[in-house]
Structures are given as C-alpha cells and as structure tokens.
TIVO-2410 file (N, C-alpha, C; in nm, 3 decimals):
# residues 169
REC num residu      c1      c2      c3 atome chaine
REC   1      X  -1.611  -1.092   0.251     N      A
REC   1      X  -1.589  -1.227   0.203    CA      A
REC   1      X  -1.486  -1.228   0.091     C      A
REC   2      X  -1.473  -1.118  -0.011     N      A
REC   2      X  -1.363  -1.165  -0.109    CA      A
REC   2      X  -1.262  -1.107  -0.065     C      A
REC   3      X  -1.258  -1.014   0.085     N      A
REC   3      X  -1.119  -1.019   0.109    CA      A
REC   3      X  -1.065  -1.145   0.181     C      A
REC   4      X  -1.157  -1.179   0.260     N      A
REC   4      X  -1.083  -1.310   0.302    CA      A
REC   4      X  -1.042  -1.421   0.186     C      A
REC   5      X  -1.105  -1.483   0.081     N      A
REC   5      X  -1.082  -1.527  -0.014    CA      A
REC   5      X  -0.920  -1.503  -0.097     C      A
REC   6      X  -0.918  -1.311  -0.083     N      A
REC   6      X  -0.815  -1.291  -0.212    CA      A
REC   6      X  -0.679  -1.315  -0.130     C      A
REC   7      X  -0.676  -1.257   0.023     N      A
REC   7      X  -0.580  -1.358   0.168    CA      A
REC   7      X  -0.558  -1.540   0.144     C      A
REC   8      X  -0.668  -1.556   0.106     N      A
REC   8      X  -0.613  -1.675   0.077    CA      A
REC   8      X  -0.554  -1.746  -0.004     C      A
REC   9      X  -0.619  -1.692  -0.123     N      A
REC   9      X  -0.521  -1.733  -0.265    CA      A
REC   9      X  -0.384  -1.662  -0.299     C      A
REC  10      X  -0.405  -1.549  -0.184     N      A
REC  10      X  -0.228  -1.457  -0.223    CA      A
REC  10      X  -0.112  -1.565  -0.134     C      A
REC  11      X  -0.167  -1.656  -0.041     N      A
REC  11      X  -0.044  -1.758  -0.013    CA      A
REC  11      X   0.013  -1.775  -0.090     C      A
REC  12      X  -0.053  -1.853  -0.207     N      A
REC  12      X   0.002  -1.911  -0.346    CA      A
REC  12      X   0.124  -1.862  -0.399     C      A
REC  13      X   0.292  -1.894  -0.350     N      A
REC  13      X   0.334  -1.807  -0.397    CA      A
REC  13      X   0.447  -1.875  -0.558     C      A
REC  14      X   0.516  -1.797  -0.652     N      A
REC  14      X   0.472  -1.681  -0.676    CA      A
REC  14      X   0.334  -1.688  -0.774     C      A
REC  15      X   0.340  -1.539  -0.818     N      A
REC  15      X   0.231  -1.531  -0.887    CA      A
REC  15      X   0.295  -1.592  -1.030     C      A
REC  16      X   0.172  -1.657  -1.077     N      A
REC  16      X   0.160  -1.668  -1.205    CA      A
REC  16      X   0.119  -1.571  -1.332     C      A
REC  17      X   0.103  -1.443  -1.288     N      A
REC  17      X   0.053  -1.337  -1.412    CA      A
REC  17      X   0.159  -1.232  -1.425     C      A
REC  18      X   0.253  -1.268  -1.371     N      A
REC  18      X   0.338  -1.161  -1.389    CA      A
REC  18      X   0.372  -1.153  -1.546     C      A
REC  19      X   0.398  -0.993  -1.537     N      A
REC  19      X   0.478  -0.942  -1.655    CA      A
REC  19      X   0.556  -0.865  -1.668     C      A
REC  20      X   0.641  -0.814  -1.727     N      A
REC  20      X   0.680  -0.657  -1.733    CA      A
REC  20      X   0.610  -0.567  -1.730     C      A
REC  21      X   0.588  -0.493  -1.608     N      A
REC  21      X   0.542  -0.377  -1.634    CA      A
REC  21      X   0.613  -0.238  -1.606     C      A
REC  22      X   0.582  -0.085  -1.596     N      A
REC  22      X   0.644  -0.004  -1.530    CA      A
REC  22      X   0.508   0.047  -1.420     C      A
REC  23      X   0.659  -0.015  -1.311     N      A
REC  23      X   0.587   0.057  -1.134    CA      A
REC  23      X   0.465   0.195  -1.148     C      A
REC  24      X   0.559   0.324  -1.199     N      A
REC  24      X   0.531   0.447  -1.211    CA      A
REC  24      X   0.397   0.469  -1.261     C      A
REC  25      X   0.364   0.371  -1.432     N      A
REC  25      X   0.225   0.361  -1.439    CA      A
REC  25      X   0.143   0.290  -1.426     C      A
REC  26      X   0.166   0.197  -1.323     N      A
REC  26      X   0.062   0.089  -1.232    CA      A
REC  26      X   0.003   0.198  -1.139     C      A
REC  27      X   0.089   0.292  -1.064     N      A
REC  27      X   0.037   0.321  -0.989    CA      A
REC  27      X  -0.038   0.542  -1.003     C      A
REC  28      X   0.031   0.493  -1.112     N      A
REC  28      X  -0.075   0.663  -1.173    CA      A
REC  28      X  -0.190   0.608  -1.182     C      A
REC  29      X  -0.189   0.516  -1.270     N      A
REC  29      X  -0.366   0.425  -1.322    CA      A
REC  29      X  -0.409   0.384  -1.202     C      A
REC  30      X  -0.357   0.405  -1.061     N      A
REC  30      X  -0.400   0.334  -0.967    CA      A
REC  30      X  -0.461   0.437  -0.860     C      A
REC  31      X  -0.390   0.559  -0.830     N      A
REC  31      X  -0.384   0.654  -0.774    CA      A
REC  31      X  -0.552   0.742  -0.861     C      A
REC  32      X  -0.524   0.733  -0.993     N      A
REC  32      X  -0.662   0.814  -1.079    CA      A
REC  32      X  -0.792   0.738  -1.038     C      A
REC  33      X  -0.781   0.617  -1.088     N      A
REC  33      X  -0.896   0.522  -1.014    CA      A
REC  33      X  -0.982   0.541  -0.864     C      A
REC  34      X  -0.881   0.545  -0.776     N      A
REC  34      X  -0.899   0.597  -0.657    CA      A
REC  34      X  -0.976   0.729  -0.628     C      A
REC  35      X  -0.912   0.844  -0.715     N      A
REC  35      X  -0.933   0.969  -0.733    CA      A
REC  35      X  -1.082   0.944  -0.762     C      A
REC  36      X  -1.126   0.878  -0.849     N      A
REC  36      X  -1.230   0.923  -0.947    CA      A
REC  36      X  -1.330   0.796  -0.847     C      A
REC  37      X  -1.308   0.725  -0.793     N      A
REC  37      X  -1.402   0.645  -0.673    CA      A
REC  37      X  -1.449   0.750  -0.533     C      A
REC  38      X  -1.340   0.775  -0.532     N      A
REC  38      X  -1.330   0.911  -0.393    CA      A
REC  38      X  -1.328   1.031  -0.380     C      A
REC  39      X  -1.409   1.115  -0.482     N      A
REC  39      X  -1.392   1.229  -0.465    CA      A
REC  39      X  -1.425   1.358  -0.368     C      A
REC  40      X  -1.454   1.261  -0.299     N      A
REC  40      X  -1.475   1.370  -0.159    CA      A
REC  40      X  -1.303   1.360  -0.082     C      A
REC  41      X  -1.197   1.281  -0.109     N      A
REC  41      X  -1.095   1.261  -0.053    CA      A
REC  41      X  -0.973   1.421  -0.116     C      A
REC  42      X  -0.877   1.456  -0.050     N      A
REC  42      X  -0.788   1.551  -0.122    CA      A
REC  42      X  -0.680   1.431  -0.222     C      A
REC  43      X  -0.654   1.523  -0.329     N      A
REC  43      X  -0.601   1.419  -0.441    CA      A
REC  43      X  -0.466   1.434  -0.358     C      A
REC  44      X  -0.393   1.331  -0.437     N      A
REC  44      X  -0.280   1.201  -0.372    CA      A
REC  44      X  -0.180   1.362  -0.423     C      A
REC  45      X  -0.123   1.377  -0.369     N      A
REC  45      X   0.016   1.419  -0.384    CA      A
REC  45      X   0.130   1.312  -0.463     C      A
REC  46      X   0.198   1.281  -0.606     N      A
REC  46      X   0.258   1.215  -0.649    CA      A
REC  46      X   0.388   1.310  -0.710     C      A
REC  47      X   0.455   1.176  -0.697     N      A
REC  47      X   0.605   1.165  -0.759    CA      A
REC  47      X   0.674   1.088  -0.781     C      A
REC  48      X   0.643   1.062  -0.941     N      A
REC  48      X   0.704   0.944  -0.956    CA      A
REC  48      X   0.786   0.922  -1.072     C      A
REC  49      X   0.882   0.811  -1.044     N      A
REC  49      X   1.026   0.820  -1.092    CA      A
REC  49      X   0.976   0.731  -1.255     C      A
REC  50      X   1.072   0.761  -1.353     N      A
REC  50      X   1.052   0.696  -1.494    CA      A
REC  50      X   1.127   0.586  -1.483     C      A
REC  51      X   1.088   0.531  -1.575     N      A
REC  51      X   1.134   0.428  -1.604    CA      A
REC  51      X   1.182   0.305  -1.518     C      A
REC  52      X   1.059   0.247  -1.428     N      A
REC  52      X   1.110   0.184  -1.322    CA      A
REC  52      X   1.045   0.047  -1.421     C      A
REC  53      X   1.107  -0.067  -1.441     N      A
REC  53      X   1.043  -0.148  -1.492    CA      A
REC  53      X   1.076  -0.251  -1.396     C      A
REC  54      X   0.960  -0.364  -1.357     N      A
REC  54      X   0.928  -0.482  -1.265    CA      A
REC  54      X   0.873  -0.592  -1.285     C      A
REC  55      X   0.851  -0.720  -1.289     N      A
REC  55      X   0.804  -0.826  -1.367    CA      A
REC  55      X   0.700  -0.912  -1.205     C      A
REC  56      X   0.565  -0.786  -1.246     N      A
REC  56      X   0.515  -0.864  -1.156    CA      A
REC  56      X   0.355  -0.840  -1.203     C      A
REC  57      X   0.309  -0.890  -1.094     N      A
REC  57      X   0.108  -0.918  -1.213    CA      A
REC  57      X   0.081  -0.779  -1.174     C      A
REC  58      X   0.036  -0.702  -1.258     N      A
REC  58      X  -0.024  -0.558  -1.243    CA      A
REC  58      X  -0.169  -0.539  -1.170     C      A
REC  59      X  -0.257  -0.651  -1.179     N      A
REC  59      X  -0.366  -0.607  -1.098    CA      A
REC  59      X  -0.308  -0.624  -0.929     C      A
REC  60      X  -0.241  -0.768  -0.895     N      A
REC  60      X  -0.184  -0.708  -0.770    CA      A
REC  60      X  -0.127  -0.593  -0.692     C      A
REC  61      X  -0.031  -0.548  -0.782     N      A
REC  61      X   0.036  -0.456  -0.759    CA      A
REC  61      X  -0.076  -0.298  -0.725     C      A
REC  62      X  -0.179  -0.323  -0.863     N      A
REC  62      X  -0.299  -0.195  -0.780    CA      A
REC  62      X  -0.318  -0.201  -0.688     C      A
REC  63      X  -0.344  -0.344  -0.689     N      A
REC  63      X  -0.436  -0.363  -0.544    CA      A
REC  63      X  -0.347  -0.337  -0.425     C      A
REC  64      X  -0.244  -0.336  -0.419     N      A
REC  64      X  -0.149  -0.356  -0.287    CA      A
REC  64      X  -0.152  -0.153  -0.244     C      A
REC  65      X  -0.170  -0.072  -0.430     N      A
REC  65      X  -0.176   0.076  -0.432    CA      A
REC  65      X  -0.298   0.143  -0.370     C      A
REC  66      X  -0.391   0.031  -0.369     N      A
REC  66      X  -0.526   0.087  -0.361    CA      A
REC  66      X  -0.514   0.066  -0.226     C      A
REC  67      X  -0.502  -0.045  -0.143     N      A
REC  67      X  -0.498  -0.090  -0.011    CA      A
REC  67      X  -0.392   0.028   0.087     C      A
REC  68      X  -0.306   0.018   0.006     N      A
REC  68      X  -0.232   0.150   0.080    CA      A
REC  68      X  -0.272   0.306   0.101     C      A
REC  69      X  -0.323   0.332  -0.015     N      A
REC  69      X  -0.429   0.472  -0.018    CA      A
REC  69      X  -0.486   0.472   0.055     C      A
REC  70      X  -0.612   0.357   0.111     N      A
REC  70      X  -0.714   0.373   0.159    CA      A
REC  70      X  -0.699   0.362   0.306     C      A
REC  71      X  -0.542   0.337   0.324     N      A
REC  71      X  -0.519   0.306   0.475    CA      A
REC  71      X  -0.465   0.416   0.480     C      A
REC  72      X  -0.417   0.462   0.411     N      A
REC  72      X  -0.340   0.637   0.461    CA      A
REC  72      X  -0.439   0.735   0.490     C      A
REC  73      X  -0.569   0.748   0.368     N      A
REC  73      X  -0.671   0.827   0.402    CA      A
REC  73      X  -0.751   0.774   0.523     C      A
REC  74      X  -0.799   0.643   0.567     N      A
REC  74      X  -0.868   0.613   0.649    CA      A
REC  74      X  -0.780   0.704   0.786     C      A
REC  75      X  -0.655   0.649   0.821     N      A
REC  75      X  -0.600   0.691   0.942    CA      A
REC  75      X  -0.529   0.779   0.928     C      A
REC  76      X  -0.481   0.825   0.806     N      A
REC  76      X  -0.457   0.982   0.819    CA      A
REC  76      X  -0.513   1.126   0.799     C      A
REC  77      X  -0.651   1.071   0.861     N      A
REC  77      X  -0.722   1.172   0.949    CA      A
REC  77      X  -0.843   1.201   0.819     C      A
REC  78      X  -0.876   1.193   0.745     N      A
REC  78      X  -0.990   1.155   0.662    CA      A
REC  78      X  -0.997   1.238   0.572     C      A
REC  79      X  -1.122   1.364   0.525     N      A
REC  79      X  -1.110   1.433   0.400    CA      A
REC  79      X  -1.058   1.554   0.398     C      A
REC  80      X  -1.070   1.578   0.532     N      A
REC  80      X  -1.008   1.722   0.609    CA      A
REC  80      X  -0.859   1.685   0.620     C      A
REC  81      X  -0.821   1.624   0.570     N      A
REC  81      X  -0.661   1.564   0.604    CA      A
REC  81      X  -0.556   1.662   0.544     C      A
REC  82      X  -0.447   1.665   0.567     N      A
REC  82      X  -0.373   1.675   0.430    CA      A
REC  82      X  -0.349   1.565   0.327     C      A
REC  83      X  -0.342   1.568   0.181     N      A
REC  83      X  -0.328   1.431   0.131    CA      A
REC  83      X  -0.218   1.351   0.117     C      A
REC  84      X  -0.261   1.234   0.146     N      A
REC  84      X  -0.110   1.166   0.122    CA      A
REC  84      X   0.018   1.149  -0.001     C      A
REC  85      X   0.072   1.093   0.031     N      A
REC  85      X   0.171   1.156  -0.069    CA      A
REC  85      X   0.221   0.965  -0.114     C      A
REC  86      X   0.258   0.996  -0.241     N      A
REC  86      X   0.319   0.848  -0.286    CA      A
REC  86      X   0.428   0.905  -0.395     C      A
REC  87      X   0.482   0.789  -0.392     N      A
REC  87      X   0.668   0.836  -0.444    CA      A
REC  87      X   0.707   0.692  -0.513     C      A
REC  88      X   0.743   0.700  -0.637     N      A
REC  88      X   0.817   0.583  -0.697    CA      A
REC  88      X   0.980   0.596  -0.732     C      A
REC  89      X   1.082   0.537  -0.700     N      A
REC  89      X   1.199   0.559  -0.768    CA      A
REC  89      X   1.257   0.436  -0.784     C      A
REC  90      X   1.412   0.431  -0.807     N      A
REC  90      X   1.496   0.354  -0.823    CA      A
REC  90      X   1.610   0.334  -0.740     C      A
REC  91      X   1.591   0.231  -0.659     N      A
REC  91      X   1.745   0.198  -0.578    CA      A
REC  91      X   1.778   0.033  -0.572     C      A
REC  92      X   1.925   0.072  -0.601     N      A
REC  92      X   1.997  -0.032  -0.653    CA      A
REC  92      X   1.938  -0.094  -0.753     C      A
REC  93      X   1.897  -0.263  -0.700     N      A
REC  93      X   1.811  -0.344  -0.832    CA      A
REC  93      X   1.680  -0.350  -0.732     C      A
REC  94      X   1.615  -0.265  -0.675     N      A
REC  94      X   1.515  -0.244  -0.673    CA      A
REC  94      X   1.424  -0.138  -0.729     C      A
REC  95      X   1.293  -0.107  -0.719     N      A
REC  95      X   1.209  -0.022  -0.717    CA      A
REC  95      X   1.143  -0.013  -0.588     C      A
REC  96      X   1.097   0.142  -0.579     N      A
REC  96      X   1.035   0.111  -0.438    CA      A
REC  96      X   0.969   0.238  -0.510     C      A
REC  97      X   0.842   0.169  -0.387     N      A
REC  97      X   0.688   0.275  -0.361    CA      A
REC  97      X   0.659   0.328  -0.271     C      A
REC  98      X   0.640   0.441  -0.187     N      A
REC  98      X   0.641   0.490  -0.106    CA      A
REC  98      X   0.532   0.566  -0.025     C      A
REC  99      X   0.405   0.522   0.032     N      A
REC  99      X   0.328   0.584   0.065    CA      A
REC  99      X   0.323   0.681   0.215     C      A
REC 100      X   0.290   0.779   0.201     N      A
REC 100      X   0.313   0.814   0.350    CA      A
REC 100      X   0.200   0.902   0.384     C      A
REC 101      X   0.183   0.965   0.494     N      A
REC 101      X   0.026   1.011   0.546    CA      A
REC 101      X   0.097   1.078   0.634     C      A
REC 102      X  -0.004   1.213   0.713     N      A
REC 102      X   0.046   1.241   0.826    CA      A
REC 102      X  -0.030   1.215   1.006     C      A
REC 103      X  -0.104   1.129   0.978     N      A
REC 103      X  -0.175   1.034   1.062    CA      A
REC 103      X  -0.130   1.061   1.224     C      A
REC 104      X  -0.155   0.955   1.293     N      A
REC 104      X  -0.150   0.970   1.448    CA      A
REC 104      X   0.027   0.893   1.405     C      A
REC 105      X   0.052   0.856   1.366     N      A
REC 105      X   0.144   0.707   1.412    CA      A
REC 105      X   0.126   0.571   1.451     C      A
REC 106      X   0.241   0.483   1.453     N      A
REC 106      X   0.179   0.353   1.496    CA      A
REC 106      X   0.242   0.342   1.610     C      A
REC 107      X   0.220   0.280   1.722     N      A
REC 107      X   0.345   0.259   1.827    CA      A
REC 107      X   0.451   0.179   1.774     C      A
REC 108      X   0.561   0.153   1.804     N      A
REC 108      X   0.676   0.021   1.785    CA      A
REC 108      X   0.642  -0.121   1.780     C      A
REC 109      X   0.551  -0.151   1.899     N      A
REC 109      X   0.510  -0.224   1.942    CA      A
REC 109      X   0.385  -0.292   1.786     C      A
REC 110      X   0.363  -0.196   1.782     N      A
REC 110      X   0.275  -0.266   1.690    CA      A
REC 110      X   0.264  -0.234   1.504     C      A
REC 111      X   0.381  -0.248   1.489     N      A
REC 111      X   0.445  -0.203   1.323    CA      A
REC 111      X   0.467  -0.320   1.267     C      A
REC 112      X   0.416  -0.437   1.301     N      A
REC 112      X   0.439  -0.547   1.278    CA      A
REC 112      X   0.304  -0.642   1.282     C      A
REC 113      X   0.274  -0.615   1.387     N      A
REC 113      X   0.131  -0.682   1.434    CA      A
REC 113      X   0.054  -0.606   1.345     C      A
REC 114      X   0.047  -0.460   1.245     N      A
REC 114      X  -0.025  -0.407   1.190    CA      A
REC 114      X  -0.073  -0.497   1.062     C      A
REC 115      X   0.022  -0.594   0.991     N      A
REC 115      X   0.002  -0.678   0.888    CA      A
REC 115      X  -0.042  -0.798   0.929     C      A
REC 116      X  -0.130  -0.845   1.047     N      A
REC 116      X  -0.172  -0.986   1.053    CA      A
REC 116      X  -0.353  -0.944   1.077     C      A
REC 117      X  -0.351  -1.060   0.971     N      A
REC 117      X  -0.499  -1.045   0.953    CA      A
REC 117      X  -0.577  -1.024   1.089     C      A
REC 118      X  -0.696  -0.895   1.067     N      A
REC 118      X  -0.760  -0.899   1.175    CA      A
REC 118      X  -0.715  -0.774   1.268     C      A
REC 119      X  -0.621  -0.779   1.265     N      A
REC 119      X  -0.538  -0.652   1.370    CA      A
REC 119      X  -0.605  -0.546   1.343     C      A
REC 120      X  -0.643  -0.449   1.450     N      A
REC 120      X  -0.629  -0.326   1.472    CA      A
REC 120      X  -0.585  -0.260   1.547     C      A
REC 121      X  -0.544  -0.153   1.557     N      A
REC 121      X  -0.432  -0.086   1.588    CA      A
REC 121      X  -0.539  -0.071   1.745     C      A
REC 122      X  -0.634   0.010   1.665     N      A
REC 122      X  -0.711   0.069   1.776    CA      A
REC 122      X  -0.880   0.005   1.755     C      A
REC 123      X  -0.915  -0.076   1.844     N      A
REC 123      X  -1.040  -0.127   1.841    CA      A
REC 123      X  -1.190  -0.072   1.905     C      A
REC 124      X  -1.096   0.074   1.924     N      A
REC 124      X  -1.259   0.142   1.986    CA      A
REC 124      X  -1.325   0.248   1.917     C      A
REC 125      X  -1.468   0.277   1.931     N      A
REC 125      X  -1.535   0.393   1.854    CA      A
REC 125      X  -1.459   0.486   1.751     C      A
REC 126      X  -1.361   0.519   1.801     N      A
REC 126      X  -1.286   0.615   1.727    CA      A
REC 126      X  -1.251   0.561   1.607     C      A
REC 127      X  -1.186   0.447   1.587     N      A
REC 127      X  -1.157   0.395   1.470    CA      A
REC 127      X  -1.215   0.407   1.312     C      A
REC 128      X  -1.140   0.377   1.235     N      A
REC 128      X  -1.218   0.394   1.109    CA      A
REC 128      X  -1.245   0.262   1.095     C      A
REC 129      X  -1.371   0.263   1.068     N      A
REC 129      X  -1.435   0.116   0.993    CA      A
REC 129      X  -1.331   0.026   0.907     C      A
REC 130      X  -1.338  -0.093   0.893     N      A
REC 130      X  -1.259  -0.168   0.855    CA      A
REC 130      X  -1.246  -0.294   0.899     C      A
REC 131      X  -1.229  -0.412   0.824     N      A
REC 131      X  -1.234  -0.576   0.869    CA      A
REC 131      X  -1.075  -0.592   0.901     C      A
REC 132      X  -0.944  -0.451   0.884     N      A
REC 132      X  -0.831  -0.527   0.940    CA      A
REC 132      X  -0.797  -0.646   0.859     C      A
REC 133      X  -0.833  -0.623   0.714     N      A
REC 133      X  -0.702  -0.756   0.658    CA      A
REC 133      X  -0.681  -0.673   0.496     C      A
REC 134      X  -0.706  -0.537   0.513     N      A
REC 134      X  -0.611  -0.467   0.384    CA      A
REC 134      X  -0.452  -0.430   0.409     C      A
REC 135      X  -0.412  -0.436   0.514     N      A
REC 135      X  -0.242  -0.472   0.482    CA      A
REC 135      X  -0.185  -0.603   0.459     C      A
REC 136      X  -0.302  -0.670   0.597     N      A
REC 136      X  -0.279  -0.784   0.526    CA      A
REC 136      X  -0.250  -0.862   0.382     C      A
REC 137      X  -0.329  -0.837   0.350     N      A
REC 137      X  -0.358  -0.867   0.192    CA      A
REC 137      X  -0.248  -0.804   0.099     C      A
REC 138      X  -0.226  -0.678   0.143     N      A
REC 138      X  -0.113  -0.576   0.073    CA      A
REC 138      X   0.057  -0.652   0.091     C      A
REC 139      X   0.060  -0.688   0.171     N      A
REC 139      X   0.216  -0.776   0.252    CA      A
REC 139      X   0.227  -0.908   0.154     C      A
REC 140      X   0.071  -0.975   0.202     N      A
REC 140      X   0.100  -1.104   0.113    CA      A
REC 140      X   0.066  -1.098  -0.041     C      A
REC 141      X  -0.007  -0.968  -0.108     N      A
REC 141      X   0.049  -0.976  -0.246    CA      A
REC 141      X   0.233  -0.920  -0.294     C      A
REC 142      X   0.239  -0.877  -0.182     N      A
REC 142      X   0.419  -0.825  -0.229    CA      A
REC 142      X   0.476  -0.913  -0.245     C      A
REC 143      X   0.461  -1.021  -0.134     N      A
REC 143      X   0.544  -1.161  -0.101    CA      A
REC 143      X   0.505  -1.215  -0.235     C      A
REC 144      X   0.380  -1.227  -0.290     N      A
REC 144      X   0.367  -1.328  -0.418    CA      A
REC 144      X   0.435  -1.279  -0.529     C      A
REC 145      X   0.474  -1.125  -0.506     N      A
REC 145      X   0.565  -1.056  -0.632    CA      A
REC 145      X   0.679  -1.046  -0.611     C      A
REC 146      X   0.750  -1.146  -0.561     N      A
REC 146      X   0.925  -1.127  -0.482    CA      A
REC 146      X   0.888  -1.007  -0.421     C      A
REC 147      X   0.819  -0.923  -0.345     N      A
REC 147      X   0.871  -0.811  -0.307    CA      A
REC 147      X   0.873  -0.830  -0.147     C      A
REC 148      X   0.856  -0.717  -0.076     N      A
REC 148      X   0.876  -0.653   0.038    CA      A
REC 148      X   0.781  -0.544   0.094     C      A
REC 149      X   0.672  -0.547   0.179     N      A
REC 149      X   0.599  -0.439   0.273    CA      A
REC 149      X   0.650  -0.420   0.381     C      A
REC 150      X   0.700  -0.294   0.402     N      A
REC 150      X   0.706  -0.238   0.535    CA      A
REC 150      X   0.654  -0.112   0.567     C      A
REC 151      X   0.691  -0.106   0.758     N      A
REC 151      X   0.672   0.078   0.768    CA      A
REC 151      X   0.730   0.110   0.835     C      A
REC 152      X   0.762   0.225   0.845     N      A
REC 152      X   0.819   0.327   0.919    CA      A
REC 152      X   0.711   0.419   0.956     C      A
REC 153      X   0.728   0.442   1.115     N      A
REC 153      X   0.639   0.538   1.202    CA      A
REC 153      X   0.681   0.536   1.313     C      A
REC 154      X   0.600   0.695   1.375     N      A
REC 154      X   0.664   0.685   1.522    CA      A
REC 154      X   0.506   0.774   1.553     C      A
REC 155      X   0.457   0.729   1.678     N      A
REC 155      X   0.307   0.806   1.739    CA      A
REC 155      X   0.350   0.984   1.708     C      A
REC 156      X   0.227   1.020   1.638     N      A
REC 156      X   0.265   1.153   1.615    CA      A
REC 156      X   0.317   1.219   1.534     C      A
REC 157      X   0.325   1.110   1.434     N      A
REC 157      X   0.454   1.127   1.283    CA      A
REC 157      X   0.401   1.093   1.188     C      A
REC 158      X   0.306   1.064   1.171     N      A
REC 158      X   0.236   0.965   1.053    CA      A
REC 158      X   0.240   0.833   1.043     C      A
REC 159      X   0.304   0.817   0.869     N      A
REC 159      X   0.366   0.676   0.856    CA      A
REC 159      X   0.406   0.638   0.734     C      A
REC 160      X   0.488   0.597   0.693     N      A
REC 160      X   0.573   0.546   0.555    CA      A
REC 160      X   0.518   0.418   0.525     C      A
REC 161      X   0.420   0.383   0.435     N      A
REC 161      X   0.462   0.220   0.355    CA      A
REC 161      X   0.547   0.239   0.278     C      A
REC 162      X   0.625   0.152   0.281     N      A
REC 162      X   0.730   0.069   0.116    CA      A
REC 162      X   0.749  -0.028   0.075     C      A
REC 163      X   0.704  -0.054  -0.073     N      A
REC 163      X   0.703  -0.208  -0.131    CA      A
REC 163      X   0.846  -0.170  -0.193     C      A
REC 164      X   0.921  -0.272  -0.194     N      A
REC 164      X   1.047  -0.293  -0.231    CA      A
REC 164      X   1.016  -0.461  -0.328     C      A
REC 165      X   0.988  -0.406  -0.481     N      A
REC 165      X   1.014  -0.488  -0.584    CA      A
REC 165      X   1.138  -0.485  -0.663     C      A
REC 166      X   1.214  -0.627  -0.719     N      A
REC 166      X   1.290  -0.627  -0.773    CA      A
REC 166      X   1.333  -0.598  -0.919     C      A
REC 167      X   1.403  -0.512  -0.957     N      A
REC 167      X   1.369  -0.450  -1.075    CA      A
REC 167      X   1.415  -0.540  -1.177     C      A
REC 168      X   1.306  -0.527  -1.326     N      A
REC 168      X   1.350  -0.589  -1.428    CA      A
REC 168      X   1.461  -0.571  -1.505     C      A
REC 169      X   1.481  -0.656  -1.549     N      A
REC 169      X   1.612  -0.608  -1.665    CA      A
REC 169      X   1.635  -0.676  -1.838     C      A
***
C-alpha cells in the first residue's frame, strides 16, 4: 500500500524538497543502510566519483538507490550472487549513477515495459517475490528530480541502471 501511494504522489512533478546535495554521499549513506538491513546479502561493490553536486530531494534520490539495489540483488541471482556494483561520476553537466548486477538479462523487448507499474519480467514460480512497482517508482522519482532512468541489458549479461541527474552549479 505505501508503494502504491509513494507512485502516486511521485507524479507530482517537480519535487518540492530539493536541495543541494552530493550524489556520491546520498548514495554511500544509501548503499550502508542497505548493508546494515541485509546482511545476509554480499556488500555492494562501490565507486564513487567526488564531488558530484545535484539539486534534488535526498530522501528520493535513496529511495530510487535503495530500489535499485534491491532489484539487482533480487534478480541478480540472490546471496550466492556476485555483488553488485554501483558507480557515481561526472559527465558533461550531468551526474550519473550506475548500478549493474550480473543477473539473467532482460530481453529488448522488455527494457521498457520493465518500468510500468505491475510488470514482471517473469511471472512464474521462479521469480523473486515482488509487487513490480520498485522501478516503477525509481523512473518516476528521477522524473520528479529533472533526471533520467534507464537500462542497458542483453539475456545473459546482467544489467546496467542509470539515473542521469543534472548537475549543480
């Protein structure tokens, strides 16, 4: 129920709580949190770039970190996994975040359909539990932060998220 709720109020666009913050330690404080909720999971593999500064609400922005974690560990293969890896840097007048896993893949077909509420990739036994609206939710808090969710994947390859926020100045 409060994910459907927080889907709904992330229409709202933009956000109103934005601030300056830096990317790099939204998502250390975001990545530790995680750590210290999940410790049966392998810790996050990080690398992340200084001084990325962004003018957007910081609890979103976890949340979009946390939603991405939990979709890399869910489908990239669970505690026995290798761990995923996340990456912050600087290009052009953006910042970008970079999550990636080494998972099954997504097909083509459905790298798109993966962000509408409800979707699953794969709807049988095998699947990892899940209501299917944490990318959701992850896409439309980017959108409320000027930003950008996407992915890159191919079946068999894993998979890349990247939020592409606009950097402060």
């Amino acid at each position: 129920t409060n994910d459907l709720l927080l889907l709904a109020r992330s229409d709202e666009l933009p956000s109103d709580r934005q601030e300056p913050i830096d990317l790099s330690v939204i998502v250390a404080e975001t990545v530790e949190a995680f750590a210290v909720a999940h410790p049966e999971l392998p810790r996050t593999r990080m690398a992340l770039g200084a001084d990325l500064p962004v003018s957007a609400d910081p609890n979103e922005i976890g949340r979009i970190v946390a939603n991405l974690l939990d979709n890399a560990f869910r489908y990239g293969g669970g505690p026995s996994a290798n761990p995923a890896r996340i990456a912050t840097r600087a290009a052009d007048r953006e910042t970008l975040l970079e999550v990636s896993d080494d998972g099954p893949g997504i097909a083509a077909a459905d790298l798109e359909r993966i962000f509408e509420p409800f979707h699953r990739v794969h709807a049988d036994g095998g699947t990892p539990e899940g209501s299917g609206l944490g990318l959701a939710i992850a896409r439309s808090l980017a959108q409320r932060n000027r930003g950008r969710l996407t992915v890159t994947s191919q079946p068999g390859s894993g998979a890349t998220f990247r939020l592409s926020l606009p950097r402060f100045r």
